[in-house]
C-alpha angles and dihedrals in degrees: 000000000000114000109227117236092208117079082193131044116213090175149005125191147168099261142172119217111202111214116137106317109015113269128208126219143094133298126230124193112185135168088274100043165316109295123181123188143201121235098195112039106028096210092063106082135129117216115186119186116214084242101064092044119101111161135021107201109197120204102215131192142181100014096308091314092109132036108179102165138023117178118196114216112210125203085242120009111051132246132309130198129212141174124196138175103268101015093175088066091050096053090054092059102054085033075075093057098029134063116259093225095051088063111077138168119250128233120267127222096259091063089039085056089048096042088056088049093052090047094050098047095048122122106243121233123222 
């Protein structure tokens, strides 16, 4: 069995963690860190202390109506992406332990698309 980092437990929620293939199980934020769990396979689990994260990128759609995504990027190991049930209320829970600033909105594929047609009809120095 797994050993929990938090000693308390601000929130617990359906979640899919996508690594790899997309794994089902539960979110736990607490006051040491972000803990996501398997349901399913109890040894594969990702426990991410407040510490270790540096960014939380949120996915946002349709004007704030719709979060389907938020990655946290940590200082070493990567980033990792994950979807839960109300992720509002998630956000708002690691919003307690991280700095605001630190968590940003990501770009949508309408600016990716922009940003490519700008690129590509720019004068190019020499």
């Amino acid at each position: 069995m797994v050993q929990s980092i938090n000693t308390k437990v601000d929130l617990t929620i359906d979640a899919t963690a996508f690594t790899g293939l997309t794994d089902y199980g539960k979110v736990m934020i607490g006051d040491k860190g972000f803990e996501f769990f398997n349901s399913r396979d109890v040894r594969k689990f990702i426990q991410i202390p407040w510490e270790e994260v540096d960014q939380v990128i949120v996915s946002v759609m349709l004007g704030g109506k719709w979060i389907p995504r938020y990655a946290i990027k940590t200082k070493r190991n990567g980033t990792y992406t994950f979807s839960s049930k109300k992720p509002k209320d998630v956000l708002r829970a690691i919003r307690v332990y991280v700095d605001p600033a630190n968590m940003t909105r990501s770009i949508s594929f309408f600016d990716v698309i922009k940003s490519a047609f700008q690129n590509m009809f720019r004068k190019k120095k020499k």
